[in-house]
Legacy VTK file of the C-alpha trace (Angstrom):
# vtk DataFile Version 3.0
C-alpha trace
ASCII
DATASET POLYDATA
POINTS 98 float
-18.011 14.749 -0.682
-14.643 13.662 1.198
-13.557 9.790 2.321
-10.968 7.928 3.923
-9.982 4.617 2.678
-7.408 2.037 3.432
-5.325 0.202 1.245
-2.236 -1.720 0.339
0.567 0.542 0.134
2.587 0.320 -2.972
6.013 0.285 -1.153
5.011 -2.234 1.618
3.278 -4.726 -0.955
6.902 -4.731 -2.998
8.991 -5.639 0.188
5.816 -8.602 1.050
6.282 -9.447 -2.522
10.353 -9.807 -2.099
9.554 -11.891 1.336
7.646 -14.048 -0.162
9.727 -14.726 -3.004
12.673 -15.227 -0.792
10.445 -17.922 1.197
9.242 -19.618 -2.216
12.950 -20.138 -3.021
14.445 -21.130 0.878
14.277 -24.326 0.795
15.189 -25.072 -2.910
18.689 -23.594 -1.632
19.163 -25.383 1.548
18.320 -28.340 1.183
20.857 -30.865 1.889
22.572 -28.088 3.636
20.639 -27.527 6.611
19.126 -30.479 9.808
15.685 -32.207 7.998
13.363 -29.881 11.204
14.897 -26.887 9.596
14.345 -27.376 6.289
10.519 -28.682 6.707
10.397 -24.985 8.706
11.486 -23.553 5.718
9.518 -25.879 3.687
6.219 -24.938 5.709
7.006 -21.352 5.775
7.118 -21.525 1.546
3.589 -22.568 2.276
2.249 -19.931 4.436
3.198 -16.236 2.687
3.066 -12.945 4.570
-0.529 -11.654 3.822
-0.482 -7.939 2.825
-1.875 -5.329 5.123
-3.886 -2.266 4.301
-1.703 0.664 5.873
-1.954 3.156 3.044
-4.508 6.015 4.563
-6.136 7.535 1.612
-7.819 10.872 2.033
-9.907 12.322 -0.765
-12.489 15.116 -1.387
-14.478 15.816 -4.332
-16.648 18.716 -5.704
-17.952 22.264 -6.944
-17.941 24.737 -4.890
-19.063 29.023 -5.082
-18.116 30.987 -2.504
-19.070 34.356 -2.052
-15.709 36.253 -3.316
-15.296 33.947 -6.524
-17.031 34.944 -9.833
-17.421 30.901 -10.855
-17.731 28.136 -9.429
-14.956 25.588 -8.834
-14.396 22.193 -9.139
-11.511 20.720 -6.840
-10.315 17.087 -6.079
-7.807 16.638 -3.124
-5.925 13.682 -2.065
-3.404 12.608 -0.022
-1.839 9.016 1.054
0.041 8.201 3.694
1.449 4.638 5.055
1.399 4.209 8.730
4.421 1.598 8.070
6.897 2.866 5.637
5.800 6.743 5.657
5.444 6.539 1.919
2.970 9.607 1.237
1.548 10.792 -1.772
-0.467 14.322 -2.325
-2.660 15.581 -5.452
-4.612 18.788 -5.748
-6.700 20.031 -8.645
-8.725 23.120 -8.749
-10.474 24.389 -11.913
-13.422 26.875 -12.681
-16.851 25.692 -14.036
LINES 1 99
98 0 1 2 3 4 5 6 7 8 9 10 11 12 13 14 15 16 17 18 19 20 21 22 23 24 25 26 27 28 29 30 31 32 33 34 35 36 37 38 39 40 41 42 43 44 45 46 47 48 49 50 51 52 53 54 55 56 57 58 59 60 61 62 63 64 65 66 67 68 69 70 71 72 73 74 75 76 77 78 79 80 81 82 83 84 85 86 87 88 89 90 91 92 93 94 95 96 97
């Protein structure tokens, strides 16, 4: 059995996170500093946070296999993630006999 998912990637939703949190505080710091249109920008951005997008490609396979040359069977789970943003990856591989 093998799949491909997307998801969140780990990396990307930290830096959204930070974003967000930097908009949430905006325009607790500027006001009184900045003209009234700017602040209800930064007042209506607060509002509004960047939505998270799934750019993590996950690849995964799962199984037991027998081949001809092996003695046992085997049971093997691959997977690899990749983030078409940030180019965080990720790889796992497991093989054992049954």
């Amino acid at each position: 059995m093998s799949a491909d998912n997307w998801r969140v990637c780990p990396r990307c939703r930290e830096r959204v996170d930070k974003e967000n949190e930097a908009r949430a505080i905006a325009p607790g710091r500027q006001y009184g500093k900045v003209p009234e249109a700017e602040f209800i920008e930064l007042v209506n951005k607060s509002k509004s946070p960047i939505p998270y997008e799934e750019t993590l490609r996950e690849d995964y396979e799962i199984g037991i296999v027998k081949t001809d040359r092996d003695t046992k069977s085997q049971f093997y789970v691959y997977y690899s993630a990749r983030c078409t943003t940030c180019k965080f990856a990720f790889k796992y591989r497991h093989e054992e006999n049954v």
